[in-house]
MARLO-834408 format. One line per field, with one value per residue: residue in three letters; chain; x, y negated, z negated of N, C-alpha, C, O in turn. Coordinates in steps of 0.05 Angstrom, whole numbers, plus 5000, padded with zeros to 4 digits. Layout:
REM residues N
aa	ala|...
ch	A|...
n.px	X|...
n.py	Y|...
n.pz	Z|...
ca.px	X|...
ca.py	Y|...
ca.pz	Z|...
c.px	X|...
c.py	Y|...
c.pz	Z|...
o.px	X|...
o.py	Y|...
o.pz	Z|...
***
This chain:
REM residues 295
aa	unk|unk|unk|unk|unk|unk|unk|unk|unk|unk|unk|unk|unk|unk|unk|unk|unk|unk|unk|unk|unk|unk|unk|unk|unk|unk|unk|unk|unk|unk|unk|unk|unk|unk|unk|unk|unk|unk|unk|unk|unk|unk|unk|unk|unk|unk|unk|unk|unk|unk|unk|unk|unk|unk|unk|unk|unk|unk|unk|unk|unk|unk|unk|unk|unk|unk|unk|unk|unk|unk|unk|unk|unk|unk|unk|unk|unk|unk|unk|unk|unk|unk|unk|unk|unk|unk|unk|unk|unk|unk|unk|unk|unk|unk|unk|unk|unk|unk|unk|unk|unk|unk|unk|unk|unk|unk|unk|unk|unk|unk|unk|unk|unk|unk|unk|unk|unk|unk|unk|unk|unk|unk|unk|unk|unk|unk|unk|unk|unk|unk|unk|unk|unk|unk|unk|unk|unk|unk|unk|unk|unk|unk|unk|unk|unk|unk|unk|unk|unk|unk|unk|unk|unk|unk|unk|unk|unk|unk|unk|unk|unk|unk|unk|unk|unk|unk|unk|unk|unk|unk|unk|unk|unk|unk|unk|unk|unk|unk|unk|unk|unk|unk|unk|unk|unk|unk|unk|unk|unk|unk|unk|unk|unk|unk|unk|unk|unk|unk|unk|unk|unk|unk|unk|unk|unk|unk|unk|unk|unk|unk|unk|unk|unk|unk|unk|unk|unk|unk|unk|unk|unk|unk|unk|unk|unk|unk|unk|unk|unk|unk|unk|unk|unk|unk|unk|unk|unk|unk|unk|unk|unk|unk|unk|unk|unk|unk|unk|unk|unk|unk|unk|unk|unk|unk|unk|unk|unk|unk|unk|unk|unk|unk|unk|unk|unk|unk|unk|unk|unk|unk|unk|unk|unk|unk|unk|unk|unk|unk|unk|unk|unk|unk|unk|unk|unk|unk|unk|unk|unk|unk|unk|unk|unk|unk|unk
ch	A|A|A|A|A|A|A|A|A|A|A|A|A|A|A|A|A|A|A|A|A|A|A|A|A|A|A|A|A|A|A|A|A|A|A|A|A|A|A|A|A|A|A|A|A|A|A|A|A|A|A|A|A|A|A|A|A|A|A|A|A|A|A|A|A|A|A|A|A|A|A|A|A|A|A|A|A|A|A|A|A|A|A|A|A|A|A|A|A|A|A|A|A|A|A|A|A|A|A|A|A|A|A|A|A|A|A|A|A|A|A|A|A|A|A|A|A|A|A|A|A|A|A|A|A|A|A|A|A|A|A|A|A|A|A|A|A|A|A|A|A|A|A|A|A|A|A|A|A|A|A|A|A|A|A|A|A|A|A|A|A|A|A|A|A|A|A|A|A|A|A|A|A|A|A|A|A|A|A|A|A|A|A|A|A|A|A|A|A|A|A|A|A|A|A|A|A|A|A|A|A|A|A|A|A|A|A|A|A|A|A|A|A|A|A|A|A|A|A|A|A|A|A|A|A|A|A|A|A|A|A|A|A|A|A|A|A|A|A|A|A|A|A|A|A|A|A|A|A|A|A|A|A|A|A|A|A|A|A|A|A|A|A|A|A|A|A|A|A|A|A|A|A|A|A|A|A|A|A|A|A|A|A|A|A|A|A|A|A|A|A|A|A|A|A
n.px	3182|3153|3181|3228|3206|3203|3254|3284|3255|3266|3315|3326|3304|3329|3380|3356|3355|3418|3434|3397|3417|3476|3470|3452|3495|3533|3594|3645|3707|3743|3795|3837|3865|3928|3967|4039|4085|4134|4121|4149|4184|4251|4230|4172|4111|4082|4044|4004|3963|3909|3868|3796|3750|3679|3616|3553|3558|3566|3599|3606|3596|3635|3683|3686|3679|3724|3769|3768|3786|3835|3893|3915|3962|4030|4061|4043|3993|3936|3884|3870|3873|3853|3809|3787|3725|3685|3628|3578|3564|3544|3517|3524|3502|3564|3595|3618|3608|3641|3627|3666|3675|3693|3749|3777|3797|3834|3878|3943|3974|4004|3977|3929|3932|3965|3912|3879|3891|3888|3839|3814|3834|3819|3760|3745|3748|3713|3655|3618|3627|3667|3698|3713|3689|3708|3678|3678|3624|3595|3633|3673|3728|3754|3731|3707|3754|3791|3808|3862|3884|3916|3960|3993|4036|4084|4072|4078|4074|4088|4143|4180|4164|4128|4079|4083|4090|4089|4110|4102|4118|4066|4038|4028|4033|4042|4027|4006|4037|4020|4058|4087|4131|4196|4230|4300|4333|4379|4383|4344|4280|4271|4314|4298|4251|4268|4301|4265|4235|4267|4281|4226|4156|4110|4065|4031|4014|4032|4107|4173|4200|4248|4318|4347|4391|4412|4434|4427|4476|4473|4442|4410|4369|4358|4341|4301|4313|4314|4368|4388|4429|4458|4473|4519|4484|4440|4446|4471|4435|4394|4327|4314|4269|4240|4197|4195|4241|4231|4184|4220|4256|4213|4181|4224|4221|4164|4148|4196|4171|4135|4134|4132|4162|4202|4208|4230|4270|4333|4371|4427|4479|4536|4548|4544|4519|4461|4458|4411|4371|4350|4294|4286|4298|4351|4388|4371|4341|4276|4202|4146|4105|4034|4014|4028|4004|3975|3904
n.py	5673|5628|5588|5598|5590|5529|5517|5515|5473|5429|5431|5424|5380|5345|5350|5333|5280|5264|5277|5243|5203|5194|5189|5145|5116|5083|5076|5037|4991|4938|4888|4851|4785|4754|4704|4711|4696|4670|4633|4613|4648|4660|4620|4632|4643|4677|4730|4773|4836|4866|4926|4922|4963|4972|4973|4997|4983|4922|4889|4842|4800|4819|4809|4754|4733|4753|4724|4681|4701|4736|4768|4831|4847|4826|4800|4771|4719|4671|4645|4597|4538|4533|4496|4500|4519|4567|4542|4556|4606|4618|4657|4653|4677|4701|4672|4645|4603|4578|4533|4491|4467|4398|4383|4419|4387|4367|4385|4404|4396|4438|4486|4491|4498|4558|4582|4573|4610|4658|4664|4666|4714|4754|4747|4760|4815|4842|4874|4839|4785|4746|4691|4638|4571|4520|4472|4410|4394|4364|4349|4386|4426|4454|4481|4545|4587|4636|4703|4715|4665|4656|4686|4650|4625|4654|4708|4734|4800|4823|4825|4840|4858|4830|4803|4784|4741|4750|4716|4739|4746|4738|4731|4676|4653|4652|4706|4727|4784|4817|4845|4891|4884|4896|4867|4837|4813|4796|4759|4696|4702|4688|4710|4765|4758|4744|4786|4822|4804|4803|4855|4869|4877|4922|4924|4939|4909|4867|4824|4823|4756|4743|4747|4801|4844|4812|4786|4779|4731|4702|4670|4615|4572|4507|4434|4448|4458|4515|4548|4578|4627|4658|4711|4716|4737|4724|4672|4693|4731|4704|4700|4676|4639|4591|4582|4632|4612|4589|4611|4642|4605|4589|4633|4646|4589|4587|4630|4629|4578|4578|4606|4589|4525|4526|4481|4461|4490|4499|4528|4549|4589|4636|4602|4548|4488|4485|4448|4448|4497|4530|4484|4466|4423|4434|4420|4389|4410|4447|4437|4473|4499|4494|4500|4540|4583|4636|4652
n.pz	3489|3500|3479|3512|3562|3547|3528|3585|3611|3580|3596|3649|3660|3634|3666|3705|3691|3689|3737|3771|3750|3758|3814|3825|3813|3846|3885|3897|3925|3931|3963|3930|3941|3911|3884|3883|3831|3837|3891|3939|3958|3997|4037|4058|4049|3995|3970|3942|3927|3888|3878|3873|3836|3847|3821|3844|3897|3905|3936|3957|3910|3878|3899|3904|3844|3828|3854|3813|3766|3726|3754|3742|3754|3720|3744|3785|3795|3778|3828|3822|3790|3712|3710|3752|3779|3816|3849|3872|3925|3986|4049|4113|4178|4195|4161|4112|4065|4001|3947|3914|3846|3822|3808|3841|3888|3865|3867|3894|3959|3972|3929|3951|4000|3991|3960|3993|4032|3998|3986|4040|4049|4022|4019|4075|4085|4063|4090|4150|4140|4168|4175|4129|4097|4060|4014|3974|3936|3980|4013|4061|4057|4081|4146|4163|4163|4183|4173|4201|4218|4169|4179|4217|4196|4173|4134|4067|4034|3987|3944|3977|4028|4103|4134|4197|4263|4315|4377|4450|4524|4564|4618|4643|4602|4530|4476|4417|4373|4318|4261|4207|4163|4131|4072|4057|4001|4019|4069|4095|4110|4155|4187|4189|4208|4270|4288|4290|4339|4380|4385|4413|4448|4412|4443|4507|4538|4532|4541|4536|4533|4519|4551|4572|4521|4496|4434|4362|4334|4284|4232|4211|4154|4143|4123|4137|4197|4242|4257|4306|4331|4393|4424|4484|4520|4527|4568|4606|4628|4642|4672|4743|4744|4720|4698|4667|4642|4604|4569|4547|4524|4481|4460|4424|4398|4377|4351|4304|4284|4256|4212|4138|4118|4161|4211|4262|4307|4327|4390|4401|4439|4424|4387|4411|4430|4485|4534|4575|4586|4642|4654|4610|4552|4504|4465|4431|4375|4375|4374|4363|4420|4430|4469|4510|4487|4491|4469
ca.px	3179|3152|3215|3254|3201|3212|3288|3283|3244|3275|3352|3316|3293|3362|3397|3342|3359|3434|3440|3393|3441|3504|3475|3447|3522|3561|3625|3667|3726|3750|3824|3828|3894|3935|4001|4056|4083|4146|4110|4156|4212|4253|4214|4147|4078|4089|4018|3999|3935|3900|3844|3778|3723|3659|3592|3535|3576|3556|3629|3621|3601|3651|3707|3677|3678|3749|3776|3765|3798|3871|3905|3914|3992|4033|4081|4019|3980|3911|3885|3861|3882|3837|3792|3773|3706|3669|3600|3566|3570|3527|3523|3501|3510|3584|3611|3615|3611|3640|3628|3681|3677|3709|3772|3795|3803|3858|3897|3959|3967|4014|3964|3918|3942|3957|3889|3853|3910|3879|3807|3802|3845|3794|3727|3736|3759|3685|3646|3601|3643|3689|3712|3705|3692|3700|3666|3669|3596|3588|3652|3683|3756|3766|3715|3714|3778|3790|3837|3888|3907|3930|3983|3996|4052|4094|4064|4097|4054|4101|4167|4201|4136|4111|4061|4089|4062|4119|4101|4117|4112|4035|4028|4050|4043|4052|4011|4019|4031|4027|4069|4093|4162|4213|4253|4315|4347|4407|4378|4329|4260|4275|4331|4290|4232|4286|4296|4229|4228|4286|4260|4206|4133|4097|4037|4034|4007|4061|4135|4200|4213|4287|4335|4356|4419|4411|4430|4429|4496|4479|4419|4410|4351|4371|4322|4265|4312|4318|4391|4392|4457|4449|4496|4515|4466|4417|4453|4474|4424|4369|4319|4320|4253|4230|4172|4211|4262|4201|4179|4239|4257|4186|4180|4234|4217|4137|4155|4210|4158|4114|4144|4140|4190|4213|4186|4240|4286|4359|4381|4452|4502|4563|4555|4551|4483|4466|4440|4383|4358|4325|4284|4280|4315|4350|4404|4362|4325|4251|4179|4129|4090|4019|4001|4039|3997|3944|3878
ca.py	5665|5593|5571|5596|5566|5494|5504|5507|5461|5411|5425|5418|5346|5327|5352|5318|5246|5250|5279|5213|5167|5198|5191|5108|5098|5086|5063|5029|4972|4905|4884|4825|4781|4735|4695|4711|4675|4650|4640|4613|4669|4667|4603|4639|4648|4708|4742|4808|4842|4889|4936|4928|4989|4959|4983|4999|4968|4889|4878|4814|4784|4819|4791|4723|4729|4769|4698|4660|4715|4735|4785|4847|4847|4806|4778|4754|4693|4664|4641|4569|4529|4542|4479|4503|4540|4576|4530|4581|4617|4633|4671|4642|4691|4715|4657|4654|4577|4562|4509|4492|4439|4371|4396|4436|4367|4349|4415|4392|4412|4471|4506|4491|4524|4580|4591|4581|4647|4688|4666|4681|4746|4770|4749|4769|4836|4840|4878|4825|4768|4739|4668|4622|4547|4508|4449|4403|4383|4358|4350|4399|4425|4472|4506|4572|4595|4672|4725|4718|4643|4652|4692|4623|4621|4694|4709|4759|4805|4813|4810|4864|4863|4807|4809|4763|4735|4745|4709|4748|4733|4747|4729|4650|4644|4668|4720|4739|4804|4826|4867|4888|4886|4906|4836|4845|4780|4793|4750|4691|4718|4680|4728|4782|4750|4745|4814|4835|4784|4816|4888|4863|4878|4936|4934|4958|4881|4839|4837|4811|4737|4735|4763|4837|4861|4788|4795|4749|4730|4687|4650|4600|4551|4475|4418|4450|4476|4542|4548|4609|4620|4679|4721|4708|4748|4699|4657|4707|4751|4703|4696|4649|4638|4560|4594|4658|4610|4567|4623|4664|4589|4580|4662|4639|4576|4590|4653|4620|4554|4602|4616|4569|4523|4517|4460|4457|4512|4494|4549|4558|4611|4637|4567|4525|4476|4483|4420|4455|4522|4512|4449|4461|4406|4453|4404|4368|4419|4448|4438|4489|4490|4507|4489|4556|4603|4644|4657
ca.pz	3517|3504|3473|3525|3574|3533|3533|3611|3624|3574|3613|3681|3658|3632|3695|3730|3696|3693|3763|3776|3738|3770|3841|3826|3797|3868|3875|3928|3922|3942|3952|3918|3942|3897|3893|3863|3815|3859|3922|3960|3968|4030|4054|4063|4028|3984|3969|3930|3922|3876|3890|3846|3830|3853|3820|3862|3917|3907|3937|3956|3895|3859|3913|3897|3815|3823|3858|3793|3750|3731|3766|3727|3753|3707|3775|3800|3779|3779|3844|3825|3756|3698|3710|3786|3789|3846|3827|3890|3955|4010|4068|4138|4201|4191|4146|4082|4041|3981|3943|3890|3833|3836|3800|3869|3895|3852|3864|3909|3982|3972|3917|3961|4022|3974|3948|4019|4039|3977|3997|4072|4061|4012|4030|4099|4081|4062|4122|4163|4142|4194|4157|4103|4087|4029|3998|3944|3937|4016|4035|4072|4049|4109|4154|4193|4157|4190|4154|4217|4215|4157|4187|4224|4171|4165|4096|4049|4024|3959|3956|3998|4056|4102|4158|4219|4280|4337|4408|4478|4549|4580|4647|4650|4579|4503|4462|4392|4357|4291|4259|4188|4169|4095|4076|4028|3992|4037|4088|4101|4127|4192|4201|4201|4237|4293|4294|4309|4361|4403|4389|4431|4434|4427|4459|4537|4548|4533|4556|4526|4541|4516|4568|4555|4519|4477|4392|4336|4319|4259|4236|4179|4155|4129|4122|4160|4220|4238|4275|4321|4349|4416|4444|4515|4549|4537|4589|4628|4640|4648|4700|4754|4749|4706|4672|4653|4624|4592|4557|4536|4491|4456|4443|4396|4377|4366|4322|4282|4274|4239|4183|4122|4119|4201|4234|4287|4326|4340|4401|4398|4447|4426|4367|4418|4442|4518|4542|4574|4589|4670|4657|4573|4543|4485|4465|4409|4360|4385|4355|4373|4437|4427|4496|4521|4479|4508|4455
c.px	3172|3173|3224|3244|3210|3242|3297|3279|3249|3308|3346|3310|3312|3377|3381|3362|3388|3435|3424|3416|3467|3503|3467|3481|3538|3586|3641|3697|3737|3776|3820|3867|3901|3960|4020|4066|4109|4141|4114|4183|4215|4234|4184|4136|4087|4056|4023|3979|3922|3869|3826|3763|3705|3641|3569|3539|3565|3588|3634|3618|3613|3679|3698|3683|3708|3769|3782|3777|3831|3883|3909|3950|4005|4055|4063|4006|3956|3905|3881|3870|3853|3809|3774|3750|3696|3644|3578|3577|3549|3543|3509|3513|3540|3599|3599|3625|3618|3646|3633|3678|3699|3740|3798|3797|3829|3885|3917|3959|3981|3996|3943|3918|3946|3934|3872|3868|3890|3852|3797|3813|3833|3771|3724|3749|3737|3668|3625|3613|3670|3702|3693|3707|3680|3692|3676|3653|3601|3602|3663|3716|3768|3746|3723|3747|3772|3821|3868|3896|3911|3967|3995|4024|4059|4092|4071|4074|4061|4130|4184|4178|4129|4106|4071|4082|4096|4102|4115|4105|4073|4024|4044|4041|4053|4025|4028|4014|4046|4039|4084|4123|4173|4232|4279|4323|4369|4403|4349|4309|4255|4293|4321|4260|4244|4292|4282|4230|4246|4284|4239|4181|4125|4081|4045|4028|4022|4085|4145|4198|4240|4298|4346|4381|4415|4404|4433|4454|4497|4450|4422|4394|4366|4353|4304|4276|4323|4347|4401|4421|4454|4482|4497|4500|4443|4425|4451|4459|4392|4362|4322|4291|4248|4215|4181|4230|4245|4197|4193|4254|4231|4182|4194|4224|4192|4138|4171|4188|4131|4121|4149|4167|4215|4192|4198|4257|4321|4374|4417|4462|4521|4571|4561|4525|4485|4448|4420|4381|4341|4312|4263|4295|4327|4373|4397|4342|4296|4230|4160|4108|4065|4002|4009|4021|3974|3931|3869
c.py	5636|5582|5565|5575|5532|5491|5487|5482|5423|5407|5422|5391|5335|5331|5327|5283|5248|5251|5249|5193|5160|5187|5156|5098|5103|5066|5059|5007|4955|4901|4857|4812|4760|4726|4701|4686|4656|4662|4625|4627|4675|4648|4614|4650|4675|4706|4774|4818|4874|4897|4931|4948|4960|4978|4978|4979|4942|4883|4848|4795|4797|4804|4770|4722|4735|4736|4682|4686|4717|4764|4809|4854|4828|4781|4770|4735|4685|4647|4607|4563|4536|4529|4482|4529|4542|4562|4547|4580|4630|4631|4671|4655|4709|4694|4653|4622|4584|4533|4503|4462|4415|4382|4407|4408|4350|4368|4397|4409|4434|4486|4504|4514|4555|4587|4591|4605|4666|4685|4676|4712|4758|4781|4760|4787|4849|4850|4851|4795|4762|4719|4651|4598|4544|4483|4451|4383|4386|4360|4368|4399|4432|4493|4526|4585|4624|4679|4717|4690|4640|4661|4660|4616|4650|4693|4742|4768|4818|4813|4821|4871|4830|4818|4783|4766|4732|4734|4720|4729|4747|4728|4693|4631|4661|4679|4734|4761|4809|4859|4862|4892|4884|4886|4853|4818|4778|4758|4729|4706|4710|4696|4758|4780|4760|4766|4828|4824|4801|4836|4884|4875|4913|4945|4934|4923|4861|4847|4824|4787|4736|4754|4793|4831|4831|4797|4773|4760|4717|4669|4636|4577|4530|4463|4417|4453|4493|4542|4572|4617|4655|4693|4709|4720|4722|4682|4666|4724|4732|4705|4672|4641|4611|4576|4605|4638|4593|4583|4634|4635|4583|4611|4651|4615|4579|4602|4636|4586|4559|4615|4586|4555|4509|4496|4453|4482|4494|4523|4546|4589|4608|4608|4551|4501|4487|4462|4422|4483|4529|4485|4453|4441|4422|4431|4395|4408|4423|4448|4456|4474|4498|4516|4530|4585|4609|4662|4677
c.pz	3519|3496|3492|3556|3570|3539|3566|3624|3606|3594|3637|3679|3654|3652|3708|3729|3699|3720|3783|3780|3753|3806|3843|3823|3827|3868|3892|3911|3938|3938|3957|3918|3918|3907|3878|3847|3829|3885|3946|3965|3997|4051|4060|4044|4020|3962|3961|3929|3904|3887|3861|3851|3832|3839|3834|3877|3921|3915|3945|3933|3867|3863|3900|3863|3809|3829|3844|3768|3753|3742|3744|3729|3744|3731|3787|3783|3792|3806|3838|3788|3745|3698|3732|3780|3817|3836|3853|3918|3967|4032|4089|4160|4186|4178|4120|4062|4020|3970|3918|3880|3839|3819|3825|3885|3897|3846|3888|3932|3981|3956|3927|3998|4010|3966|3974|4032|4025|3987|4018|4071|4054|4012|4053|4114|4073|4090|4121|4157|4155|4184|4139|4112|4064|4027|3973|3951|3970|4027|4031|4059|4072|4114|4175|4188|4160|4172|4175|4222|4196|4165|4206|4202|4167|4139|4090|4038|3997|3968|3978|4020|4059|4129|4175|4246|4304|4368|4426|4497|4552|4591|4647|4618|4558|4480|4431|4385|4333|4286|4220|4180|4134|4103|4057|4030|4000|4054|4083|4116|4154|4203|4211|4227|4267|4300|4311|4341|4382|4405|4412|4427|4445|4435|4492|4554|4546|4533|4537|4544|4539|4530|4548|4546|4497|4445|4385|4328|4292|4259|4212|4190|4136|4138|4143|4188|4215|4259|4284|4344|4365|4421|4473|4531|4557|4546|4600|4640|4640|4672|4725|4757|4720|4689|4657|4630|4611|4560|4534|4508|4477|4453|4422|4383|4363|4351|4306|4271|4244|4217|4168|4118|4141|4204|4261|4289|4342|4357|4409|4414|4450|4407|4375|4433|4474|4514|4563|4585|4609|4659|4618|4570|4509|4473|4429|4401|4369|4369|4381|4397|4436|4457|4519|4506|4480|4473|4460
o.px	3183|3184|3230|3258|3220|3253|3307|3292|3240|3318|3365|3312|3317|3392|3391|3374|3394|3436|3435|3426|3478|3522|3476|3490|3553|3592|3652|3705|3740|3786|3809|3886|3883|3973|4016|4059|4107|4148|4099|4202|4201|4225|4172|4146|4098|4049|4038|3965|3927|3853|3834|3761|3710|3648|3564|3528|3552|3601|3654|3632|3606|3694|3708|3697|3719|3781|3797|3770|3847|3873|3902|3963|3999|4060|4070|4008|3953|3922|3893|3872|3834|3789|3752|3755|3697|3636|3555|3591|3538|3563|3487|3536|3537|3622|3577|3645|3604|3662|3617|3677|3717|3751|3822|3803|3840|3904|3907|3948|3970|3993|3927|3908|3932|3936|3854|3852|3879|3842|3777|3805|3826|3762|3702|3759|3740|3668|3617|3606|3691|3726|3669|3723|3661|3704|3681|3658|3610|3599|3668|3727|3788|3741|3739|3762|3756|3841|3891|3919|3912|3988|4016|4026|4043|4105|4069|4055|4042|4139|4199|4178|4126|4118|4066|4072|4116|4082|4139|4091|4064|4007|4068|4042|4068|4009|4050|3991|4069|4035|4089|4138|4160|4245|4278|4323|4384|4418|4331|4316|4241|4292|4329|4253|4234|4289|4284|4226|4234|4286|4238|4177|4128|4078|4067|4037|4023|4091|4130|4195|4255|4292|4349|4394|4416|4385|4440|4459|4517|4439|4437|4394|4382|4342|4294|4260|4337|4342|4418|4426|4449|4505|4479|4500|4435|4414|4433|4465|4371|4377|4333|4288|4255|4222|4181|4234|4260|4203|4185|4259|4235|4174|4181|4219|4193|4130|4157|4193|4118|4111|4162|4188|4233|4168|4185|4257|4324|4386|4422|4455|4531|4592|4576|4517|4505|4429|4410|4402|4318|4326|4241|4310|4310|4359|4412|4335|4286|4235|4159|4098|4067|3984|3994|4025|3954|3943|3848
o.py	5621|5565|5542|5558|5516|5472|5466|5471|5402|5386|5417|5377|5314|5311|5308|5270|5230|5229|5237|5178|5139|5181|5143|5076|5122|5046|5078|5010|4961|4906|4843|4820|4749|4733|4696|4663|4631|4683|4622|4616|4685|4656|4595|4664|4692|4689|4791|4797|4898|4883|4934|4952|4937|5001|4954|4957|4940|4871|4834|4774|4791|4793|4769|4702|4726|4725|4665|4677|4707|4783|4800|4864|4807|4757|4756|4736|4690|4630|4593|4579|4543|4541|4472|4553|4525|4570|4548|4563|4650|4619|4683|4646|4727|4697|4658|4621|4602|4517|4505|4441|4415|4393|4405|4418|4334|4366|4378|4432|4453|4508|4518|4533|4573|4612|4607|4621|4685|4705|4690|4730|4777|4804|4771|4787|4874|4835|4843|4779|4773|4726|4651|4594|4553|4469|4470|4362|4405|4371|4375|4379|4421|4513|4525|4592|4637|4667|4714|4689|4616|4649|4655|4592|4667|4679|4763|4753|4826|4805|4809|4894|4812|4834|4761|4786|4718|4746|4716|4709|4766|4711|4688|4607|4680|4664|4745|4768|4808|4881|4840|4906|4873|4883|4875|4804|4760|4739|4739|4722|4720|4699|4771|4792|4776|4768|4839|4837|4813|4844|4902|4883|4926|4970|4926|4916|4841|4871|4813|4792|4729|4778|4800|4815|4841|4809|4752|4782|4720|4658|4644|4566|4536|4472|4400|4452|4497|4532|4585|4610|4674|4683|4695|4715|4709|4663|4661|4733|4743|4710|4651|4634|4619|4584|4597|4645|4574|4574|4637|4639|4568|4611|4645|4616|4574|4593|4625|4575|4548|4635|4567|4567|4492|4496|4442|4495|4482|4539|4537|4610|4592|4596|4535|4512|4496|4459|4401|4488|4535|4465|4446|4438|4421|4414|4395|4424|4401|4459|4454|4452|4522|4533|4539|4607|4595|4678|4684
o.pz	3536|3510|3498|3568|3586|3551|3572|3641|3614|3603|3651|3699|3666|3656|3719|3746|3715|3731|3803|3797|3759|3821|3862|3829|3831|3855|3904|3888|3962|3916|3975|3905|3906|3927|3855|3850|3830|3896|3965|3977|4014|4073|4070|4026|4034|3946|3970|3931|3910|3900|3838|3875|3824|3842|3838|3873|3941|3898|3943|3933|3844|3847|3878|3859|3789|3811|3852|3747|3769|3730|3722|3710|3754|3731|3807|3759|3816|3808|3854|3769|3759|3690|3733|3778|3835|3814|3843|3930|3960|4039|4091|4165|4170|4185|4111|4049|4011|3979|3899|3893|3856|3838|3826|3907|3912|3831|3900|3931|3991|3968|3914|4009|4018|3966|3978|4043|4036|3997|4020|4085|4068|4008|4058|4137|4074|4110|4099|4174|4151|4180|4135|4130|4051|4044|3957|3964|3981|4049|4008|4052|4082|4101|4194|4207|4147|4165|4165|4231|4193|4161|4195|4197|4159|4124|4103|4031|3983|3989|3994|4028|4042|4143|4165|4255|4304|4377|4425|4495|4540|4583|4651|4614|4562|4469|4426|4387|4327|4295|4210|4194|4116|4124|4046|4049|3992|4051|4070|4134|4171|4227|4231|4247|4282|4324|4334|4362|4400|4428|4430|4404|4466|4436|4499|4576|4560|4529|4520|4568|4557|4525|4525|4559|4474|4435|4396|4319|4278|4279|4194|4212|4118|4158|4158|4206|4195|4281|4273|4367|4351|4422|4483|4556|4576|4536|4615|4662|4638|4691|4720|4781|4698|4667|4633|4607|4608|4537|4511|4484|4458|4429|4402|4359|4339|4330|4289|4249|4225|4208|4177|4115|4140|4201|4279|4269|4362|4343|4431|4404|4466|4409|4364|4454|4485|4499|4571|4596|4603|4658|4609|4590|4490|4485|4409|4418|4374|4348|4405|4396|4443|4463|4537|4516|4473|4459|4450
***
């Protein structure tokens, strides 16, 4: 009987500790973005991301250590060259400092734009974090960086997915919505951008600027313009209304400026210019209006 007491009361103590150990050991995860390794397919940021296992959920300073590591997918690549460390990070209200050695200085502005993409999408994928800035030492690289201007640029989120930022009408200006969309290497990703765009929106809050019944006959990018050539509705069926026709050309050009790559909008119907659009001047090639887009 004492034995069997001892046995008891020895397997009641080892339950006790692992059932301890098992219930201290928790376990969450962090998706941790990167770049691919060609990351500019189809003119836009092309981004991937793996999930990590977190122990006893410290997720943000495993996001933070994961940043300075290599991707575990071999089409993906290391967020910063080998010389760039994180030297620390704190956390003030809902932003999130880091402050990288002098090395990230000397990174060029495209791997730089690339690595502040993988950083804001990461960290502030992190609950209670809203955006990031970076330092080296004092100076500032870029503060208050949020997860959604990165979209500011239709970024691929590998190669056949990208998250883009389409502008509608709302009220006497332009509102953006996101939306995710499947590319194929048929087509520039402005062609399908354009797509979306004439699908129209669908939230209950914003309308179609571009006249109804209006298709893409043909699109093609060349030295940074985007050349959108319309069916005829979009003459014919516009409004008679200045604003309406205001709008219905920066829906397109603001969305197509937004993708890596565009910096201007050539509108073309039927492959031919119109020399203006009500009181647009469409004639010459367009640069985004920011002035038209409601916050």
């Amino acid at each position: 009987m004492k034995r069997l007491a001892a046995f008891i009361l020895l397997a009641s103590l080892i339950f006790s500790m692992t059932g301890c150990a098992s219930e201290s050991r928790n376990f969450s995860s962090v998706t941790v973005y990167y770049p691919y390794e060609s990351n500019l397919q189809n003119r836009s940021l092309s981004i991937g991301y793996e999930t990590r296992t977190v122990l006893n959920a410290d997720n943000l300073k495993a996001a933070v250590e994961a940043l300075s590591e290599s991707p575990a997918n071999s089409s993906m690549r290391s967020i910063f060259p080998a010389e760039v460390k994180i030297l620390s990070y704190k956390v003030e209200q809902s932003t999130i400092n880091l402050v990288m050695s002098d090395a990230y200085a000397e990174m060029t502005p495209g791997a730089k734009a690339v690595a502040r993409a993988c950083v804001a999408m990461t960290l502030c994928g992190i609950g209670g974090i809203e955006d990031v800035s970076i330092f080296v030492g004092d100076i500032p690289d870029i503060k208050n960086l949020k997860a959604q201007d990165i979209l500011t640029e239709n970024t691929k989120l590998n190669p056949y997915e990208a998250r883009i930022k389409l502008y509608f009408s709302k009220g006497t200006g332009l509102a953006a919505e996101y939306r995710d969309i499947t590319l194929a290497k048929e087509q520039p990703a402005a062609h399908y951008v354009m797509q979306e765009l004439l699908r129209g929106p669908q939230s209950g809050e914003l309308s179609a600027a571009i006249p109804g019944g209006t298709t893409l006959l043909s699109l093609t990018v060349s030295g940074g313009v985007c050349s959108v050539n319309l069916s005829h509705e979009f003459l014919n069926n516009k409004s008679n209304s200045e604003m309406a026709g205001e709008l219905a050309v920066y829906s397109i050009v603001n969305t197509l400026t937004a993708i890596s790559g565009v910096a201007k909008v050539q509108i073309l119907v039927n492959g031919e210019k119109l020399s203006s659009y009500h009181n647009v001047n469409t004639y010459y090639p367009l640069s985004a209006r920011d002035d038209l887009i409601i916050k």
